[in-house]
C-alpha positions as CSV (number, residue, x, y, z in Angstrom):
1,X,76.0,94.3,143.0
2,X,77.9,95.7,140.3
3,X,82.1,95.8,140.3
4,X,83.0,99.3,139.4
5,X,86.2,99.1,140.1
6,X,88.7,99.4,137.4
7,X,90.3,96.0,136.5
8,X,93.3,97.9,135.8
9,X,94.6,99.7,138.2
10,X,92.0,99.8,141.1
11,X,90.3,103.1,140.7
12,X,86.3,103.4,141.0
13,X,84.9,103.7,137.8
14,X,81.4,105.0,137.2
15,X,81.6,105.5,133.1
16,X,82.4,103.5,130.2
17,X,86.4,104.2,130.7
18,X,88.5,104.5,134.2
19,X,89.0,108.6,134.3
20,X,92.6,107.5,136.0
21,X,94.1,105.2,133.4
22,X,91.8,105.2,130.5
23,X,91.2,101.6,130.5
24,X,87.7,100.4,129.6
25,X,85.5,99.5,132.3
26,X,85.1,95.5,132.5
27,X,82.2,93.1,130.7
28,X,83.2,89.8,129.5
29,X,84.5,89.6,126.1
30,X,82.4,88.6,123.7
31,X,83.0,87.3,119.7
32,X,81.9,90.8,118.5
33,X,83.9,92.3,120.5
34,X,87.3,90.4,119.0
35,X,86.0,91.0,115.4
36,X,85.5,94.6,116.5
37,X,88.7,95.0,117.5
38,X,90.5,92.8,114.8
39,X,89.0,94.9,112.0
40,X,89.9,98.4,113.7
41,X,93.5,97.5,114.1
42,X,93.6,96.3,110.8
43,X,92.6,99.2,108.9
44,X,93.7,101.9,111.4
45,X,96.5,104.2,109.3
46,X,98.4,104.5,112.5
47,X,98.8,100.8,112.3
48,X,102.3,99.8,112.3
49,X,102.0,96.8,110.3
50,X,100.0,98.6,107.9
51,X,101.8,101.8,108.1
52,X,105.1,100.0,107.4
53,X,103.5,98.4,104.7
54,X,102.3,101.3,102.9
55,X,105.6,103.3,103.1
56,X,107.7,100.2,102.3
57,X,105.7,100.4,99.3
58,X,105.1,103.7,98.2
59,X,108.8,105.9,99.8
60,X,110.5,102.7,100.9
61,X,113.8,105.3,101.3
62,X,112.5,107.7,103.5
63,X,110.6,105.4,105.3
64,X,114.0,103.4,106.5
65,X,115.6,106.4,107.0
66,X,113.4,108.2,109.3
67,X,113.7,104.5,111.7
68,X,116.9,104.6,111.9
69,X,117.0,108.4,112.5
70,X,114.7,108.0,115.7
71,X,111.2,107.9,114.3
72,X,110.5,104.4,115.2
73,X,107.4,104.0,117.2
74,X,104.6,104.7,114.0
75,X,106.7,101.3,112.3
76,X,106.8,97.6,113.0
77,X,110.1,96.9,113.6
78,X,112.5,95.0,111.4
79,X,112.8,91.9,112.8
80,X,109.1,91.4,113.6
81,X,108.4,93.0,110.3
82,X,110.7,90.4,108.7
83,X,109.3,87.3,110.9
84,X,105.2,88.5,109.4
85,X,107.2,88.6,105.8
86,X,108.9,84.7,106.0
87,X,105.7,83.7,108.0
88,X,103.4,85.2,104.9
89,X,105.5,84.1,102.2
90,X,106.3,80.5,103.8
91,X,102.2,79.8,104.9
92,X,101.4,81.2,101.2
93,X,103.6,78.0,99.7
94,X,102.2,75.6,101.9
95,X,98.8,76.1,100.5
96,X,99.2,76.3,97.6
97,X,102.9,75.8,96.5
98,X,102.3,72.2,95.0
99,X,99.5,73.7,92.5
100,X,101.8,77.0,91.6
101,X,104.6,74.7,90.8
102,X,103.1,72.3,88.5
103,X,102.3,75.3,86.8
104,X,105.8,76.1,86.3
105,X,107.1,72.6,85.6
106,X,104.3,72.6,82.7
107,X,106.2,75.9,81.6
108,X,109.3,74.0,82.2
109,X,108.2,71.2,79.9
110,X,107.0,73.6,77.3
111,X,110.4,75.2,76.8
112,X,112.1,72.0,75.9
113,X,113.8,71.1,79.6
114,X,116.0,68.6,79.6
115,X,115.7,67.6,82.5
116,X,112.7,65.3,84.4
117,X,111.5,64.1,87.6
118,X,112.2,60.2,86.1
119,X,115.9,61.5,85.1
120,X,116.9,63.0,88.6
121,X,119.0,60.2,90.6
122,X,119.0,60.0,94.4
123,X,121.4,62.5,95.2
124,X,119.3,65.3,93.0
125,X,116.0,64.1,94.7
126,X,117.4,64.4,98.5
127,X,118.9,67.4,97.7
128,X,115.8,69.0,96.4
129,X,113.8,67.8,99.7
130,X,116.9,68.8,101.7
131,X,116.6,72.6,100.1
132,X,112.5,72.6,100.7
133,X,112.6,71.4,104.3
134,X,115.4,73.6,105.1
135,X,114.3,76.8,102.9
136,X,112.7,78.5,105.9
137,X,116.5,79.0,107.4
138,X,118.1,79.7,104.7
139,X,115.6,82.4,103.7
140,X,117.6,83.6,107.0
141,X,120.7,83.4,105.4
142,X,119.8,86.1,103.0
143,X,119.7,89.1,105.4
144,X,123.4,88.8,106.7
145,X,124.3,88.4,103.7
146,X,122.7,91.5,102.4
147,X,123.7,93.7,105.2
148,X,127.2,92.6,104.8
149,X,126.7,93.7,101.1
150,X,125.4,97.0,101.8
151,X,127.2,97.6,104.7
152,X,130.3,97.1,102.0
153,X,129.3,99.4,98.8
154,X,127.5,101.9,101.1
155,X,127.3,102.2,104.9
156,X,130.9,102.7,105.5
157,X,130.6,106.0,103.5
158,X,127.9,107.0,105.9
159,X,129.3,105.7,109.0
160,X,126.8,103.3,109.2
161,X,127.6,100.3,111.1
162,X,126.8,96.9,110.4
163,X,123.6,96.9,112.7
164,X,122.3,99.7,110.8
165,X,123.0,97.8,107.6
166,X,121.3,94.8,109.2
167,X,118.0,97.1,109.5
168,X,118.0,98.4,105.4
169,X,118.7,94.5,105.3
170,X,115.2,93.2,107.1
171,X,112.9,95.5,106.1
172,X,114.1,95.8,101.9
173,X,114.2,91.0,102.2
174,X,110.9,91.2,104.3
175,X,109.4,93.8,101.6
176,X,110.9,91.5,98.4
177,X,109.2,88.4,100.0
178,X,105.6,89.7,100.1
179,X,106.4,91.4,96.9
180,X,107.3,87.5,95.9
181,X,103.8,86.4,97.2
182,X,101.7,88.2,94.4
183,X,104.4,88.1,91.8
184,X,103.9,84.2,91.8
185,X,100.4,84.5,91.6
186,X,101.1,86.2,88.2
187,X,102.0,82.5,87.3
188,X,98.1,81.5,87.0
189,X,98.5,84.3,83.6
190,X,101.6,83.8,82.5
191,X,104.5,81.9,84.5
192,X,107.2,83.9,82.0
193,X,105.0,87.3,83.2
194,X,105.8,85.5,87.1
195,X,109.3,84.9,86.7
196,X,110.0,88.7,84.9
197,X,108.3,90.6,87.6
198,X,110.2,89.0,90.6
199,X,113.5,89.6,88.9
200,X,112.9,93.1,87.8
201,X,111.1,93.6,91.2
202,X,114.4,93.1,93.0
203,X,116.7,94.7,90.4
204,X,114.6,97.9,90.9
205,X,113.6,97.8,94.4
206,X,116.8,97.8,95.9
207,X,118.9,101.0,94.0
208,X,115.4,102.6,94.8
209,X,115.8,102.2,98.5
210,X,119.4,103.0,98.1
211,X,118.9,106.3,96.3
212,X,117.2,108.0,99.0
213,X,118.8,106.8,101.6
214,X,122.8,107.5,101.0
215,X,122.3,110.0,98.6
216,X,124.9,109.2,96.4
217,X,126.0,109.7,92.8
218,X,122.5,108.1,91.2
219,X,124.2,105.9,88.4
220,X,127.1,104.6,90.8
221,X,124.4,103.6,93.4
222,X,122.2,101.7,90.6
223,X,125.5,100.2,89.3
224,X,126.5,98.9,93.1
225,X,123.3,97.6,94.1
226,X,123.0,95.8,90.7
227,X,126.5,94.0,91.9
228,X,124.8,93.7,95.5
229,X,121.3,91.9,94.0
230,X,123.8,89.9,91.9
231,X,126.4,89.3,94.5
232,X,123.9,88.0,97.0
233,X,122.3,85.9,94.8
234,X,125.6,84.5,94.1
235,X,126.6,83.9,97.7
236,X,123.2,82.5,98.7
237,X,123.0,79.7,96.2
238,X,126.7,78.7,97.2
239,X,126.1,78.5,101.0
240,X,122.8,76.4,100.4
241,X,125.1,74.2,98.0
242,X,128.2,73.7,100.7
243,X,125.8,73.0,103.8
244,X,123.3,71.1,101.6
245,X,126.0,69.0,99.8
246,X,127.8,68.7,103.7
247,X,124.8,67.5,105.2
248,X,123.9,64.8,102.7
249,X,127.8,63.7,103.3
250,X,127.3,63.1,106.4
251,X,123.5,61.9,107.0
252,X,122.6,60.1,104.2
């Protein structure tokens, strides 16, 4: 005899869907069934991932502005949205990092580097392995340091606090890292064309986000988030120096 009970919360169910709750009435799950549902979420508009996506994209501004004005629940949020980012741009360079950067030594070679794999001593070649085993946690490092940054030149004037920083912080890192992804593909073209576009990428992703969303003198906000990009830059290679150069110290 057939169950028509609702799996869900208990209620008799005669149709396809439980008129109490909503929830669909039970069958065992089936491979067209996952595919069916993977798909629908996937290219659904009211998707978070993909609405979040789209706006980071397209009005990257507004779209952090209306989160941390209350419209949150039609957007991933920035932590989880950051986590799909690293987790994205970290699974890309696993596959296929070793072929991409041969293609960029090759372009190193071709501009008259001095320097060479047979050149580097010990130190240089532990360090390097130190900074690729280690890169997924000091990609980390980046978003403190940014919302420190920001918080700085701009959310004090707008009473942000430092959390709110920390949210501009996620979602503009998580939104340069897939912008990273197909950048470096650029480097099968052109690995000059791949090095340009993630530079200028950054240098005019961020004063966009920041124009819109402290509303500001425009050149003074280009001007400070130029000094930001720069500034963190700056500050992220010295941290990954001191605790690189500290751990070879004391483990090697």
């Amino acid at each position: 005899m057939e169950n028509n009970q609702c799996r869900n919360c208990g209620e008799i169910t005669i149709k396809e869907y439980c008129s109490n709750c909503g929830e669909k009435k039970y069958k065992r799950i089936n491979m067209k069934d996952v595919v069916g549902d993977f798909l629908s979420n996937l290219i659904a508009i009211e998707n978070p991932i993909l609405r979040t996506i789209i706006d980071l994209s397209l009005r990257p501004g507004i779209m952090i502005d209306n989160y941390l004005n209350g419209k949150r629940k039609i957007y991933y949020k920035p932590f989880q949205y950051y986590l799909l980012a690293t987790t994205i741009y970290f699974l890309f360079f696993y596959l296929w990092g070793n072929e991409l950067m041969s293609i960029f030594s090759d372009f190193g070679a071709n501009t008259n580097t001095t320097a060479s794999i047979e050149e580097l001593n010990n130190f240089q070649l532990e360090f390097t392995e130190f900074l690729n085993k280690h890169m997924r946690l000091f990609t980390f490092l980046q978003v403190p340091i940014y919302a420190w940054l920001i918080w700085l030149f701009f959310g004090r004037k707008k009473k942000h606090s430092f959390t709110e920083s920390l949210v501009v912080s996620l979602y503009v890192t998580a939104q340069v890292l897939i912008f990273g992804v197909i950048s470096t593909l650029l480097v099968l073209v052109n690995a000059k064309l791949s090095i340009f576009a993630n530079l200028i990428f950054s240098f005019i992703y961020f004063p966009w986000v920041m124009i819109y969303l402290y509303k500001l003198n425009k050149l003074h906000i280009i001007f400070k988030s130029f000094i930001i990009v720069v500034l963190g830059f700056i500050l992220f290679g010295i941290i990954m120096i001191i605790v690189s150069m500290f751990w070879y110290i004391l483990f090697r």
